[in-house]
C-alpha positions as CSV (number, residue, x, y, z in Angstrom):
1,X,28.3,-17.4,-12.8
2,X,25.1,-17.1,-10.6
3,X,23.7,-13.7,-9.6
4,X,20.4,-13.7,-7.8
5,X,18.1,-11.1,-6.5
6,X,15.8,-10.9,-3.8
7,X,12.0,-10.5,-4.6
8,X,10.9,-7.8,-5.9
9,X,7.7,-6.3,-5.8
10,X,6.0,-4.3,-8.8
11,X,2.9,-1.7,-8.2
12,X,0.7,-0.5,-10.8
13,X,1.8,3.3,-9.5
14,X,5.5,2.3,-9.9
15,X,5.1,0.6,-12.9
16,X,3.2,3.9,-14.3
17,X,5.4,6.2,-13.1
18,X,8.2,4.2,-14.9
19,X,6.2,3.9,-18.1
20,X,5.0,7.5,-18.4
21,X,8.5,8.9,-17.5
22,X,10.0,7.1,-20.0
23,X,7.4,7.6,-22.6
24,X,8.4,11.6,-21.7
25,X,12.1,10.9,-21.8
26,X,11.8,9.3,-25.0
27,X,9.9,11.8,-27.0
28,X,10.7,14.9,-25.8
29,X,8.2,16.8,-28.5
30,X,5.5,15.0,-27.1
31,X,6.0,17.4,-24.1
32,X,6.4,20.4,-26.0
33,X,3.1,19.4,-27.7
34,X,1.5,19.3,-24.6
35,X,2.4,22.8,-23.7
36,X,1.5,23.7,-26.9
37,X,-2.0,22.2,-26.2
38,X,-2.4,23.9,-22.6
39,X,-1.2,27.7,-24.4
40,X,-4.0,26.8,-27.3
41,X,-6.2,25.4,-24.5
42,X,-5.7,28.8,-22.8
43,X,-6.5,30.9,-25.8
44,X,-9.4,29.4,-26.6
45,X,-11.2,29.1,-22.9
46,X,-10.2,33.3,-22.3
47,X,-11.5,34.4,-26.5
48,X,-8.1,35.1,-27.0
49,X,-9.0,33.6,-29.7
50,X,-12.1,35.2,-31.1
51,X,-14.6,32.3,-32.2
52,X,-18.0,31.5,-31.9
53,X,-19.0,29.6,-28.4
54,X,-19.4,25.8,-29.9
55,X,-16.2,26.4,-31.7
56,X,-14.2,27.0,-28.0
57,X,-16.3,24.6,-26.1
58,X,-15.7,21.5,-28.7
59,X,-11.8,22.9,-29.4
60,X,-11.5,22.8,-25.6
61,X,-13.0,19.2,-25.2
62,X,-10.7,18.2,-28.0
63,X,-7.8,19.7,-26.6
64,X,-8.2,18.7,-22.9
65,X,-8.4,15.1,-24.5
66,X,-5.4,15.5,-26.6
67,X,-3.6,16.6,-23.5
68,X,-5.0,13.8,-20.6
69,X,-5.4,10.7,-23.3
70,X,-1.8,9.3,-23.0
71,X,-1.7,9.6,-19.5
72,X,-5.3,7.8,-19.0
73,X,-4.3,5.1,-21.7
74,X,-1.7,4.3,-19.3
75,X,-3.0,4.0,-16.4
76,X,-5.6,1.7,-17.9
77,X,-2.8,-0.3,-19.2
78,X,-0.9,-1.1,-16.1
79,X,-4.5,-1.8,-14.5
80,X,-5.7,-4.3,-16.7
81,X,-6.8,-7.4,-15.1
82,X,-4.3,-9.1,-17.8
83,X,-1.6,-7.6,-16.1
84,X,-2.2,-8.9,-12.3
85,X,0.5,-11.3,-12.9
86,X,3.1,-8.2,-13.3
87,X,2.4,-7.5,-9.9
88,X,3.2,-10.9,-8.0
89,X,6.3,-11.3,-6.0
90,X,9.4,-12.1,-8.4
91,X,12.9,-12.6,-8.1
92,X,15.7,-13.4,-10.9
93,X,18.7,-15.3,-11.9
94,X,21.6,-14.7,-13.9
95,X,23.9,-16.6,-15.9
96,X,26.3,-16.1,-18.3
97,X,23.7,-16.5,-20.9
98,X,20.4,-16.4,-19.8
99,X,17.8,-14.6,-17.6
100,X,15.6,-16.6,-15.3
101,X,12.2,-15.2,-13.5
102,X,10.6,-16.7,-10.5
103,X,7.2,-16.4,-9.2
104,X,6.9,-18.0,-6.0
105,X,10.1,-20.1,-6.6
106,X,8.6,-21.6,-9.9
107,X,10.3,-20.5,-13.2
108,X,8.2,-18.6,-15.6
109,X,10.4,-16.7,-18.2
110,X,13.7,-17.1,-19.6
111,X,15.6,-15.0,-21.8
112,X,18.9,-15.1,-23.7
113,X,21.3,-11.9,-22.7
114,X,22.3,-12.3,-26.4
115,X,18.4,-11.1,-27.3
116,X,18.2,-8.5,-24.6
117,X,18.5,-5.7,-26.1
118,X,18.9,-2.5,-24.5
119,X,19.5,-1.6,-20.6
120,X,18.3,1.6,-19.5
121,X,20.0,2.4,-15.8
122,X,18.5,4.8,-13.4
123,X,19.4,6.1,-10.2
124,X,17.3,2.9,-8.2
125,X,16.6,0.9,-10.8
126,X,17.6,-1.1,-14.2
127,X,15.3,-1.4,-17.0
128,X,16.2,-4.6,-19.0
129,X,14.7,-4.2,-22.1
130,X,13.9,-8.0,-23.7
131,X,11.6,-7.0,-26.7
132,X,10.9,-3.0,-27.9
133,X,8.0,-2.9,-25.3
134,X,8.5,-5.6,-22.9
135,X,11.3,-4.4,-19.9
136,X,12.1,-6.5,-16.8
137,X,12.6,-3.8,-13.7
138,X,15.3,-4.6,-11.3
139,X,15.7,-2.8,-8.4
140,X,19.2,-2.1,-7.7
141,X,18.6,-3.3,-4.0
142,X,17.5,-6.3,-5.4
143,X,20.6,-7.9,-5.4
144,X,21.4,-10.2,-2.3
145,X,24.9,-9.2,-1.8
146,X,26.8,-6.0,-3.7
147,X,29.3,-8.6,-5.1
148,X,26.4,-10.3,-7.0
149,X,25.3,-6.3,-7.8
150,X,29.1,-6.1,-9.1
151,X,29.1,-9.1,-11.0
152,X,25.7,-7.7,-12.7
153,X,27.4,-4.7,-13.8
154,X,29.8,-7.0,-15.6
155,X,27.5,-8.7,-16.9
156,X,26.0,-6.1,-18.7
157,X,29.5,-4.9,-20.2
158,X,30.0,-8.0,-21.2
159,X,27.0,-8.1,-22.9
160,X,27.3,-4.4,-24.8
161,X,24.5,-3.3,-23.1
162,X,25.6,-0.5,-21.0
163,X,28.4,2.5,-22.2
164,X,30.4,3.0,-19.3
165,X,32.8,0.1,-17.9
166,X,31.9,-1.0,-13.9
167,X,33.7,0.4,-11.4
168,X,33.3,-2.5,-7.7
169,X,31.0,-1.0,-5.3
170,X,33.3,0.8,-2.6
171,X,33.1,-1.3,1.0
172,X,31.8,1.0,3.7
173,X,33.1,-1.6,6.4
């Protein structure tokens, strides 16, 4: 079996947006800590909370920090100059037991399905996950024809990586 995918074409913004929303889906206290932070941060900047003035203006500045330093460490990820190569034109193939990557038509990764180990599915998009951090995005438009799409989605039941069995694509024709 051979599925291929068009190219696909990574931003930083859409790789951030993906990153952040899953670092929010994934611990949902850390959002509840947030507003935790803004309520405190609201307290403090009105003397809700009576203190002296350094004690609200360095709480403040600690807790505007606390509440922006995830998102900025982010952003500073995905725009590393380390990165650039995350953002280059790349296109995939997929056996029965492996997972190839192509940057202009020259292979630069392979993986073994048997060490992927978690697929998160989204409405547009897969998220392949090949080491705790490390995730291959796949659009689902990606795919050159919805049989190869189909034969994806098998793939992945095959594999344990997804819950629910396929169900074809219905023809529209």
């Amino acid at each position: 079996m051979d599925i291929r995918t068009n190219y696909i074409l990574l931003t930083p913004y859409k790789l951030y947006k993906i990153i952040l929303r899953e670092h929010y889906q994934t611990r949902p206290w850390f959002v509840l800590l947030n507003v935790a932070v803004l309520v405190l941060y609201y307290m403090v900047s009105t003397n809700l909370i009576e203190s002296l003035f350094w004690v609200r203006a360095v709480g403040s500045s600690l807790l505007l920090g606390l509440l922006f330093y995830t998102p900025i460490q982010y952003w500073r990820t995905v725009t590393l100059s380390d990165n650039r190569a995350l953002y280059l034109p790349r296109k995939y193939n997929f056996s029965d037991t492996k997972i190839f990557s192509y940057v202009r038509d020259q292979l630069v990764g392979e993986n073994e399905w048997e060490t992927t180990l978690k697929v998160e599915t989204r409405k547009d998009f897969y998220l392949l996950y090949v080491t705790a951090t490390k995730f291959l995005f796949l659009p689902k438009k990606a795919f050159v024809t919805e049989e190869e799409h189909d034969q994806f989605r098998s793939l992945l039941w095959e594999w344990h990586l997804v819950n629910k069995e396929p169900t074809p694509a219905k023809n529209n024709g």
